[in-house]
C-alpha positions in Angstrom: 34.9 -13.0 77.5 31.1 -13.6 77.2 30.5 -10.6 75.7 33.2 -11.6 72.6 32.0 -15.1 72.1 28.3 -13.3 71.9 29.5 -10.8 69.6 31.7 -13.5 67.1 27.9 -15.4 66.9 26.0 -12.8 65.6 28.7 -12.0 63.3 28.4 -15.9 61.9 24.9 -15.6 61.7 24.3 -12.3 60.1 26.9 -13.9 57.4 24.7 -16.9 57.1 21.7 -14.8 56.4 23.4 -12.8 53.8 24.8 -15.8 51.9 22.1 -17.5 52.0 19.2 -14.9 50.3 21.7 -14.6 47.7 21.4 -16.1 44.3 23.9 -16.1 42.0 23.6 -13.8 38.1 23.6 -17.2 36.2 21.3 -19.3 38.3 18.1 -16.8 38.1 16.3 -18.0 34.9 15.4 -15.4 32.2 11.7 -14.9 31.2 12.5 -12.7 27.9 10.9 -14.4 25.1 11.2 -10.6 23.3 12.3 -11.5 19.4 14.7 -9.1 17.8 12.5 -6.9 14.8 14.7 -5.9 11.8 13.6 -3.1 9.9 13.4 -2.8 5.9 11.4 -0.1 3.6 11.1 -1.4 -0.4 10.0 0.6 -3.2 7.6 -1.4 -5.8 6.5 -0.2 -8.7 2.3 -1.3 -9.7 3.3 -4.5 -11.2 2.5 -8.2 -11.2 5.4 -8.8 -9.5 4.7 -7.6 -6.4 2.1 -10.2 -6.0 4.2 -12.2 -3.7 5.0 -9.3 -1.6 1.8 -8.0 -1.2 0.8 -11.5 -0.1 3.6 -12.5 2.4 2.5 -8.8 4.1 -0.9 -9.8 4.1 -0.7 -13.1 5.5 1.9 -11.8 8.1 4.9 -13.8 6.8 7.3 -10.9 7.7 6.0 -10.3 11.0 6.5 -14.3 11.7 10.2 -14.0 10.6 10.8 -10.8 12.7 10.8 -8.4 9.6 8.9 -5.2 10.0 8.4 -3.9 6.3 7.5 -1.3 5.0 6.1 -1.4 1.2 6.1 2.4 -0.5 4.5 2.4 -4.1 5.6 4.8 -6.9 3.7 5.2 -10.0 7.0 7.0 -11.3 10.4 5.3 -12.0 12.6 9.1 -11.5 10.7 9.2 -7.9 11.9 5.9 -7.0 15.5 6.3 -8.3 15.0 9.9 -6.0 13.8 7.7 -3.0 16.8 5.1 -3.4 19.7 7.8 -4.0 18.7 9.3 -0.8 18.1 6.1 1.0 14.8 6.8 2.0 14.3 3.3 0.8 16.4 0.2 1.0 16.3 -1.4 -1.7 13.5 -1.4 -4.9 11.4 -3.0 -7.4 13.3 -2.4 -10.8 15.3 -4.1 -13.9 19.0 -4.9 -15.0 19.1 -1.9 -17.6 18.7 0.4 -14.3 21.3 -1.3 -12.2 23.2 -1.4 -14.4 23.3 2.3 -15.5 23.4 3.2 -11.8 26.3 0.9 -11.1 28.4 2.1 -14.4 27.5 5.9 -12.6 28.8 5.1 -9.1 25.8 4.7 -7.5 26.4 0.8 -6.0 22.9 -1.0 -6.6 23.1 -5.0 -7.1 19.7 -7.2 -7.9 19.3 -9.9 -5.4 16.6 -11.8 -7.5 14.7 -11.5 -10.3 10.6 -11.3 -10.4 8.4 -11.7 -12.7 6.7 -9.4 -15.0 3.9 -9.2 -17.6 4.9 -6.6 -20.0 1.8 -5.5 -23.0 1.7 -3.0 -25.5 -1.1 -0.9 -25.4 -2.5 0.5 -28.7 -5.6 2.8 -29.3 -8.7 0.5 -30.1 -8.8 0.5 -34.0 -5.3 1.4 -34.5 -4.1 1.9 -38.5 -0.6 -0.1 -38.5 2.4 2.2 -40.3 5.6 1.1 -40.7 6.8 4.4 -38.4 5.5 4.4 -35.3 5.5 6.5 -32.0 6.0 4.8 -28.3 6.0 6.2 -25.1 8.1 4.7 -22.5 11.1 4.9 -20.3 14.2 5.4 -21.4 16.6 3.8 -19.2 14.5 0.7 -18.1 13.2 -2.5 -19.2 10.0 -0.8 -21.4 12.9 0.5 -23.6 14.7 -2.8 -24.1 11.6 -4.7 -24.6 10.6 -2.8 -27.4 13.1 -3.3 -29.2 13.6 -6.2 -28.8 9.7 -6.6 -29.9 9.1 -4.2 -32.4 12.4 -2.7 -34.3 12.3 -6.1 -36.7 8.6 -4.7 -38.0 8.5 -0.9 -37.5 10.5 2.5 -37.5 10.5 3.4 -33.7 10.5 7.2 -32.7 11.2 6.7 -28.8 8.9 9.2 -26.2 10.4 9.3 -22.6 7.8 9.5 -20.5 8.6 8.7 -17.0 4.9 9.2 -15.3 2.8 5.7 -16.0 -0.5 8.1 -16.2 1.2 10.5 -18.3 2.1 7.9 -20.9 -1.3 6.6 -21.0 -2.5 9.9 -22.1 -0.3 10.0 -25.1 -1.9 7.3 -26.2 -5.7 8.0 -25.7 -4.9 11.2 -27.1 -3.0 9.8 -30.1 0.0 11.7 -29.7 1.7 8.4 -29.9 0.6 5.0 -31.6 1.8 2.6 -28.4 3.2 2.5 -25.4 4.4 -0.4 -23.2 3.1 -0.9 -19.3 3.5 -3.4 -16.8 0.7 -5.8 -15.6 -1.9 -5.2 -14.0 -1.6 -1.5 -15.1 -1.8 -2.7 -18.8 -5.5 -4.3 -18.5 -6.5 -1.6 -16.1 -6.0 1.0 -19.1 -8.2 -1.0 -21.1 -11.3 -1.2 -19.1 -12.7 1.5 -20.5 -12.5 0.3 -24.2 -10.3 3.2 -25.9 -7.1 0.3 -25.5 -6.3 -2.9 -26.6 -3.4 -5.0 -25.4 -0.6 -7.0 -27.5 1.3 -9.7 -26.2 4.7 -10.4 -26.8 6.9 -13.4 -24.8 10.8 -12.0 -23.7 13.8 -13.8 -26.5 15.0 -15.6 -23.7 12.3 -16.2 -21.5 13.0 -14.0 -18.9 11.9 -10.6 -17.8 14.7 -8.2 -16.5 12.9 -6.9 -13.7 14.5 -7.1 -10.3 14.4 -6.4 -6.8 17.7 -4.5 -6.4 19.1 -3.2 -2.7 21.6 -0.5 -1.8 25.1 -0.9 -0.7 24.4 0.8 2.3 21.5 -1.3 3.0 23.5 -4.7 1.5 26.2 -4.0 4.1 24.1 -2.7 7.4 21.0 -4.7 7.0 21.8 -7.8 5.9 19.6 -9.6 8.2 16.5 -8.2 7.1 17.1 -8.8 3.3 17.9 -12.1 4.0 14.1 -12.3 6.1 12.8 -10.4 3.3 13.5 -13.3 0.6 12.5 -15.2 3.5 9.2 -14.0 3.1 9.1 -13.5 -0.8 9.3 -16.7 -1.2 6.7 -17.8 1.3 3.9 -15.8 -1.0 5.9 -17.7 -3.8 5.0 -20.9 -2.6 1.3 -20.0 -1.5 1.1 -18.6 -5.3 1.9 -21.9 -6.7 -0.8 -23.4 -5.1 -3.1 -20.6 -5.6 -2.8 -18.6 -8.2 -6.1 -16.6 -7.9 -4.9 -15.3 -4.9 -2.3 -12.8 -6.9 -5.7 -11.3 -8.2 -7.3 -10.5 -5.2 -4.5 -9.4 -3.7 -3.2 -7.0 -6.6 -6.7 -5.8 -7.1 -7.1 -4.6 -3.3 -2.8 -3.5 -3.1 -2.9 -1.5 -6.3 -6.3 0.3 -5.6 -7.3 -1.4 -9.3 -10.4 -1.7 -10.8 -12.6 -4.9 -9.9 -13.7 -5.5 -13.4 -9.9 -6.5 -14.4 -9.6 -9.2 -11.9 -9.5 -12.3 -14.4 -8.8 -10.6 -17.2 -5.0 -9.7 -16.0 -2.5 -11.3 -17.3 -0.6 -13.3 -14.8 3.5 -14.6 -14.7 4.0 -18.3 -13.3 5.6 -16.8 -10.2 9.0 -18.1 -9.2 11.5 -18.1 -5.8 14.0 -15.8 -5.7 16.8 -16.5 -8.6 19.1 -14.8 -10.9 19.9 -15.0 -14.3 23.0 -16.3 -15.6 26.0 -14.4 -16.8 25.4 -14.3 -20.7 22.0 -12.6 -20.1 23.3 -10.5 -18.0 26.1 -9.3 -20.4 23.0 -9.1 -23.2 22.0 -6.8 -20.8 25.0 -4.3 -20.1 25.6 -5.1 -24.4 22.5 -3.4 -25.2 22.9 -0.4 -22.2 26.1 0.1 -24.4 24.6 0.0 -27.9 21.6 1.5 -27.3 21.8 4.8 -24.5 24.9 5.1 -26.0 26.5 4.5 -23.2 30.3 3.2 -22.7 29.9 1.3 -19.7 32.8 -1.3 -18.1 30.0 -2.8 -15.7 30.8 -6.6 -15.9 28.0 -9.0 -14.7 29.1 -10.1 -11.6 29.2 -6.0 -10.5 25.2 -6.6 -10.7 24.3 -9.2 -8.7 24.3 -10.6 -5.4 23.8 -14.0 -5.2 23.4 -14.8 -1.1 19.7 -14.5 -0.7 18.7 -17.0 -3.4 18.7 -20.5 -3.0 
């Protein structure tokens, strides 16, 4: 009889122990203070525009907001159209006239805001004007548009494609053509040596076409990180308001460009992410039609997508 009431008492306190050492799942507090890292790779191309970028990298803006990016510069519009195709980037640094000639082809690119570009024309130093003229640029991008909306009122335009930015400046330099059109900071870079000179035109309606434009693939599975990614755009946005001299350092040193240029570039009054409305955006796929010849059925809102701006 002992020997059962002994045995019953351990029992009790061996059950006490137990219960008491342990501690339930919800009640042990968690020390994780890990933040969740999205991941995004962006093609630019060397342009003013990627001032704020550049900027928000440098500052760390994207690391602050959990955005690991990753920047990858092409000095060649066909290598970044390559690069986006195969998704080896997310998303890119381009205009309207290419989303829209890649949306009217099935490939499902839409602009998420607009940037802002400097656009010159570059002419050899001493250059004879003639009514017919030569000029190198792209063919289905924003050098092609500009120009005619620049030039065709005054000269006879014989179009050069010429994808390769260096390859274009050559034509010039070597007179195989009378002008060409660059983006900013490239533009004044060319004419540091003194064989260029740069002319200035403003866009009809005030607006460059340039873009940053994602994937659908990356649209639908990162999300997130585009969203952090305007995040941060317009962070360097705001610091360039207050500081514009900061775009020229920060070009100079991202671009690799020559320090001679840095207050001679022409700069854009920089602007958070936006888009343009829908009539400019129809001017847009208008001129695709009238002038590559092209019979698109693109409408406007098959461009855009309007979730990351404010």
């Amino acid at each position: 009889m002992k020997l059962n009431k002994i045995l019953a008492l351990c029992i009790c306190i061996s059950t006490l122990f137990v219960g008491c050492s342990s501690t339930p799942k919800e009640e042990v507090p968690s020390t994780s203070t890990e933040q969740v890292t999205h991941t995004l790779k962006v093609g630019v191309m060397p342009a003013v525009d990627t001032a704020p970028i550049y900027l928000a990298e440098e500052k760390g803006y994207f690391d602050e907001l959990g955005l690991d990016l990753e920047i990858i510069r092409f000095n060649n519009a066909q290598e970044r159209q390559t690069a986006l195709q195969t998704h080896t980037i997310d998303g890119a640094l381009t205009d309207l006239i290419a989303v829209a000639t890649n949306v009217d082809g099935g490939f499902d690119l839409k602009a998420t805001t607009l940037t802002d570009g400097v656009f010159p024309v570059l002419v050899r130093e001493g250059y004879k004007e003639t009514p017919d003229i030569k000029v190198a640029m792209m063919e289905v991008s924003v050098s092609n548009f500009l120009i005619d909306e620049w030039l065709s009122k005054d000269y006879n335009i014989e179009k050069i494609f010429i994808n390769d930015i260096p390859a274009r400046l050559e034509m010039i330099k070597s007179g195989k053509v009378d002008m060409g059109l660059f983006p900013e900071p490239m533009a004044t870079n060319a004419t540091a040596d003194g064989t260029l000179e740069k002319r200035i035109y403003t866009p009809e309606d005030g607006i460059c076409p340039n873009v940053m434009a994602f994937t659908s693939q990356a649209l639908e599975d990162k999300e997130e990180a585009i969203k952090l990614f305007h995040e941060g755009f317009n962070k360097g946005v705001t610091d360039l308001t207050t500081n514009p001299d900061e775009a020229r350092d920060i070009l100079i040193t991202s671009l690799e460009l020559n320090p001679a240029i840095r207050d001679t570039m022409i700069l854009p009054t920089y602007t958070s992410a936006h888009l343009p409305a829908t009539d400019y955006m129809q001017k847009i796929i208008d001129w695709v039609q009238e002038n590559l010849k092209q019979d698109i059925t693109v409408t406007p809102d098959m461009l855009v997508e309007g979730k990351f701006v404010q």
